[in-house]
C-alpha positions in Angstrom: 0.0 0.0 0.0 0.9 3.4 -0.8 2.0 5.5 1.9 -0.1 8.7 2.5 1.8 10.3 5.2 3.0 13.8 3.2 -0.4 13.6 0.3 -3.1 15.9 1.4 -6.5 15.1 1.0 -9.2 17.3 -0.9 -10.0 19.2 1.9 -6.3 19.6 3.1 -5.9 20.9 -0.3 -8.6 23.4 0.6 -7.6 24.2 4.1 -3.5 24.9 2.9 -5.0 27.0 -0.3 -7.0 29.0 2.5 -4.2 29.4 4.7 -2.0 30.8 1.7 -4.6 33.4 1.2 -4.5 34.5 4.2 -0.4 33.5 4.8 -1.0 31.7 7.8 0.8 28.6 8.7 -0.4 25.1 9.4 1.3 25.9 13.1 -0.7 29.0 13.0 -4.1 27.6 12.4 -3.5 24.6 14.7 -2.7 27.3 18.0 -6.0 29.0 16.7 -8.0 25.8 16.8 -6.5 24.9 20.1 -5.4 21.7 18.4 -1.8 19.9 18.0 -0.1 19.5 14.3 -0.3 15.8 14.6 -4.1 16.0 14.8 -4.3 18.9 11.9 -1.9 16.9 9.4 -4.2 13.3 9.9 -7.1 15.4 9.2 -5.8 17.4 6.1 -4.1 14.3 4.5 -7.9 12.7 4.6 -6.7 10.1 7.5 -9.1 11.1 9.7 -12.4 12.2 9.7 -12.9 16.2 11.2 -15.6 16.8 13.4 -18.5 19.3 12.4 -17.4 21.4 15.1 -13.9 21.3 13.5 -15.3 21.9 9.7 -17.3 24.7 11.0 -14.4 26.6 12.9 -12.1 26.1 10.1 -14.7 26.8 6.9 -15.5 30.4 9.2 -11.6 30.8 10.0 -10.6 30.4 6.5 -13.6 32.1 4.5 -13.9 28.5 2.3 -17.0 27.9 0.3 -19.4 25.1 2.4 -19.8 23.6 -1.0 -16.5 23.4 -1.9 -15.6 21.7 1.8 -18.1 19.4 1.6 -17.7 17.8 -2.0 -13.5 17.5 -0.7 -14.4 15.7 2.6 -16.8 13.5 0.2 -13.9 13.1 -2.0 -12.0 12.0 1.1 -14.1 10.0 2.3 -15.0 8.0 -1.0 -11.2 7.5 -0.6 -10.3 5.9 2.9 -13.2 3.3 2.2 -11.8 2.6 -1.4 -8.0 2.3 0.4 -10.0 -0.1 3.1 -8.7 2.7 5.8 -10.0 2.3 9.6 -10.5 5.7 10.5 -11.7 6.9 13.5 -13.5 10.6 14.3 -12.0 12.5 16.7 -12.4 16.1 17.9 -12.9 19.0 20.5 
C-alpha cells in the first residue's frame, strides 16, 4: 500500500490554499484551533475524519466555500473506504 503520510486530502488541499490566502501557517491555524499539528496533518491528509465542530471553525476561519468543503471531505471520504482505511473521528 501506498503510503499517505506527506499527500493531502481534498479538503487539506482546501484548508492549505485558505491558509496561503490568508499566509497563515499550518502551526498557526493549529494554535488558533487549540489543536496539535499531529491531529491537523491526519485530518488534512484525509486520514481522519474532522468533526462538524472542526469543519465549522475552520470553513469560518478560512472564509472557504461550504460547497467546496463538503464535495472535498466526500472526495476523502470515498477514498479511505476505497483504500479499506480504519478511521476513527475525533475532535474538540
Amino acid at each position: 500500500m501506498k503510503s499517505r503520510s506527506f499527500e493531502l486530502g481534498e479538503f487539506g488541499k482546501l484548508c492549505k490554499d485558505g491558509r496561503a490566502a490568508l499566509l497563515m501557517t499550518r502551526p498557526e491555524m493549529a494554535k488558533n484551533l487549540d489543536h496539535t499539528m499531529v491531529q491537523i496533518t491526519a485530518i488534512e491528509s484525509g486520514r481522519v475524519k474532522p468533526s462538524e465542530h472542526y469543519i465549522a471553525r475552520v470553513t469560518g476561519m478560512l472564509g472557504l466555500s461550504t460547497k467546496d468543503v463538503r464535495a472535498a471531505l466526500q472526495k476523502d471520504n470515498e477514498m479511505r473506504t476505497s483504500t479499506g482505511e480504519n478511521v476513527i473521528p475525533f475532535g474538540r
